[in-house]
KOLDORO-126865 format. One record per residue: residue in three letters; x, y, z of N, C-alpha, C in turn; residue number from 1. Coordinates in Angstrom, 1 decimal. Example, Ala and Ser with C-alpha at 12.3 -4.5 7.8 and 13.67 -1.06 7.14 Angstrom:
<'ALA',<13.2,-5.7,7.8>,<12.3,-4.5,7.8>,<13.2,-3.3,7.8>,1>
<'SER',<12.8,-2.2,7.1>,<13.7,-1.1,7.1>,<12.9,0.0,7.9>,2>
# end
This chain:
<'UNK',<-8.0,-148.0,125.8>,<-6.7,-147.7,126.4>,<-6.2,-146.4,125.9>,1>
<'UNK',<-5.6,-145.5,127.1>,<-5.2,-144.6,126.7>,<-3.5,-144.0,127.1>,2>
<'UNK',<-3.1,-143.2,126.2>,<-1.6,-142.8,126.7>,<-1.4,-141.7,126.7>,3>
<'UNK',<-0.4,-141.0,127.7>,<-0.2,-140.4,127.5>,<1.7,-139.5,127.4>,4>
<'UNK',<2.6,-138.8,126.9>,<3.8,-139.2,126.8>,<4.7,-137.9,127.2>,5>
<'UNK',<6.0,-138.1,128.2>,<6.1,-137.5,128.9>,<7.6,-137.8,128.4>,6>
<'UNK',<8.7,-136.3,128.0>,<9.9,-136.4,127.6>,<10.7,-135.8,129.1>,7>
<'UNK',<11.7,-137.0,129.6>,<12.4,-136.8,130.6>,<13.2,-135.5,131.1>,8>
<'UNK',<13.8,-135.3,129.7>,<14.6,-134.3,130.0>,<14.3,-133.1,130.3>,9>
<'UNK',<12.8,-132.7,130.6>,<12.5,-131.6,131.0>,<11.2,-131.5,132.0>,10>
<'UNK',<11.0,-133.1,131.8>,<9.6,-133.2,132.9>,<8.2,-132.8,131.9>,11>
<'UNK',<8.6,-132.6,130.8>,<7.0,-131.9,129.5>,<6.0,-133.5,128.8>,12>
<'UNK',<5.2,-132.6,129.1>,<4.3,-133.6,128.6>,<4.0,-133.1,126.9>,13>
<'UNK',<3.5,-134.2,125.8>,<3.3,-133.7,124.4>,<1.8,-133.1,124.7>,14>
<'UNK',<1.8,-131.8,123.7>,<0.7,-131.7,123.4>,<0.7,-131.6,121.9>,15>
<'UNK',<1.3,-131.7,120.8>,<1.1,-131.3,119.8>,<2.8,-132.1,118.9>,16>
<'UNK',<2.1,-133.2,118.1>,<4.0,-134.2,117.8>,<4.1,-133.1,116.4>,17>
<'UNK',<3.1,-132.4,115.9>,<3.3,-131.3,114.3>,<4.1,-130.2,114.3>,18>
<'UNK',<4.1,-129.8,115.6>,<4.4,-128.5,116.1>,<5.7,-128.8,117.6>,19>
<'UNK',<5.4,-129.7,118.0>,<6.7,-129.8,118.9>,<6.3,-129.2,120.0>,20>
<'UNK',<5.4,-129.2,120.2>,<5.2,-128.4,121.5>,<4.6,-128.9,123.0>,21>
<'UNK',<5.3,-128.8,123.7>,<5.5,-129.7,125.0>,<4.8,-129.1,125.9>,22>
<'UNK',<3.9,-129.5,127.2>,<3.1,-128.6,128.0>,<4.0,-129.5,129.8>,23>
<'UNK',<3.9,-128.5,130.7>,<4.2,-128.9,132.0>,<2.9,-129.2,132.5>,24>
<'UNK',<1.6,-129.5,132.4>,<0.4,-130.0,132.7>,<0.0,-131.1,132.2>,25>
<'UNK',<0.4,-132.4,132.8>,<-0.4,-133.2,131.8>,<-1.4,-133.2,131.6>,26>
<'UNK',<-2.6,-132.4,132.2>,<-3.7,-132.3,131.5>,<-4.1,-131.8,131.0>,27>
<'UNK',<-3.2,-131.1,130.5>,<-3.2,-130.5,129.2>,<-2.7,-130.7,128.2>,28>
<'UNK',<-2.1,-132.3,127.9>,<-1.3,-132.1,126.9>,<-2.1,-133.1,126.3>,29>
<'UNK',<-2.1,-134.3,125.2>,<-2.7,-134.8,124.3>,<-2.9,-136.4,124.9>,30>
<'UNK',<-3.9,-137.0,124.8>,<-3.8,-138.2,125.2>,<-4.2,-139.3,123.8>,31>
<'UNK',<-3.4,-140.4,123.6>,<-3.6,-140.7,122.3>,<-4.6,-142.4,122.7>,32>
<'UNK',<-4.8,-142.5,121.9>,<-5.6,-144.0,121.7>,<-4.7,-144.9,121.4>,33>
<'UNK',<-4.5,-146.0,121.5>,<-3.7,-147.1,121.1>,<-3.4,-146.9,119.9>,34>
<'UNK',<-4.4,-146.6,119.0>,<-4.0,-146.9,117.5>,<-3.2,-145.5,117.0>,35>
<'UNK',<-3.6,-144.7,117.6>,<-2.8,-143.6,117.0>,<-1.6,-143.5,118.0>,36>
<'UNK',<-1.5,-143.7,119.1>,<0.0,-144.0,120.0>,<0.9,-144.5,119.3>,37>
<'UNK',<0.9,-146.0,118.3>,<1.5,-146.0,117.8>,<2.6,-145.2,116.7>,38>
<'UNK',<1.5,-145.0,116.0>,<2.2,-143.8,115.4>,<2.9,-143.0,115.8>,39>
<'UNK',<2.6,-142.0,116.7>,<3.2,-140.8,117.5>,<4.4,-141.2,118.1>,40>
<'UNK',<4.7,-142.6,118.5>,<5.6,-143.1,119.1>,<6.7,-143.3,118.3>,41>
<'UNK',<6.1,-144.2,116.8>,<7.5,-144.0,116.0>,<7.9,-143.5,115.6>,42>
<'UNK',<7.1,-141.8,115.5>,<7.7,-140.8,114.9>,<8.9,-139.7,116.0>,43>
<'UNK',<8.4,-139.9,117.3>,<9.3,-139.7,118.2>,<10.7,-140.3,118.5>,44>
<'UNK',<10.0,-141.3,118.2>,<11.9,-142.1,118.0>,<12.7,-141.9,116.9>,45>
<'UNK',<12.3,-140.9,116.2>,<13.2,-140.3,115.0>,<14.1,-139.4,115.7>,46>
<'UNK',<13.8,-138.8,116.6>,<14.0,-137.7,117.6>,<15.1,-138.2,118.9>,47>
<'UNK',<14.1,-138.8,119.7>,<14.6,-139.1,120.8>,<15.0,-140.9,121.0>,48>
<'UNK',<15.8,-141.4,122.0>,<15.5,-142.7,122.7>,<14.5,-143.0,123.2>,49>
<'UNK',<14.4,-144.3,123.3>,<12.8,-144.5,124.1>,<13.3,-144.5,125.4>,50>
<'UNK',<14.4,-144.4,126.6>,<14.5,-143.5,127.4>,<14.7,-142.9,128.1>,51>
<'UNK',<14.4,-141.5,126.8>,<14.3,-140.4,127.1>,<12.8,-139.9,127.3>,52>
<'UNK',<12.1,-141.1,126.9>,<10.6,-140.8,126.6>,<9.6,-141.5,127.6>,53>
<'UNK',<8.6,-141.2,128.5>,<8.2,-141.9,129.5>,<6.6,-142.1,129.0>,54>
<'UNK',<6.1,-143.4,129.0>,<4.8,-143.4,128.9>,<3.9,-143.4,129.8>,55>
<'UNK',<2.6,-142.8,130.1>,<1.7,-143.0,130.7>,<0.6,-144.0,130.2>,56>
<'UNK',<-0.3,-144.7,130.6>,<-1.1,-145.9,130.6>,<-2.4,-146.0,131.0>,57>
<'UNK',<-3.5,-145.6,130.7>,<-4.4,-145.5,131.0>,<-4.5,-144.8,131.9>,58>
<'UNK',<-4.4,-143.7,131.2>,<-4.7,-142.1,131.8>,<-5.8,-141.9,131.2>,59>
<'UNK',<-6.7,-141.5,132.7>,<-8.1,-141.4,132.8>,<-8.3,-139.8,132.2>,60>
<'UNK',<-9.3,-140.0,131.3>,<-10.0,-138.4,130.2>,<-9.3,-138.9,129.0>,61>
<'UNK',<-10.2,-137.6,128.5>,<-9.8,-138.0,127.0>,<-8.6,-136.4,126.8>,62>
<'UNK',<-8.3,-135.4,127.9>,<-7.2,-134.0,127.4>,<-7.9,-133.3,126.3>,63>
<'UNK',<-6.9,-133.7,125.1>,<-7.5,-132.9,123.9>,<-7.6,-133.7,122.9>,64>
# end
């Protein structure tokens, strides 16, 4: 299973949660595994509401 995560307020997909840096391509931006989604997710919610935060769900490739 794969995800991928999309912040509303500007239509940006993540590519990078170290650096903050958001892409308008989701296929370009980062697709995470379940186990590390986790993570990435609760570190975003330090930040944002969940939403403000949109998930994608078995998004086909693996991005980066």
């Amino acid at each position: 299973m794969y995800k991928k995560i999309q912040r509303l307020s500007d239509l940006k997909f993540l590519l990078s949660l170290e650096n903050d840096i958001w892409v308008d391509n989701i296929k370009e931006s980062t697709t995470y595994r379940l186990s590390e989604f986790n993570n990435v997710k609760q570190t975003l919610l330090t930040s944002y509401q969940e939403s403000e935060l949109k998930i994608y769900t078995n998004y086909q490739g693996r991005g980066n």
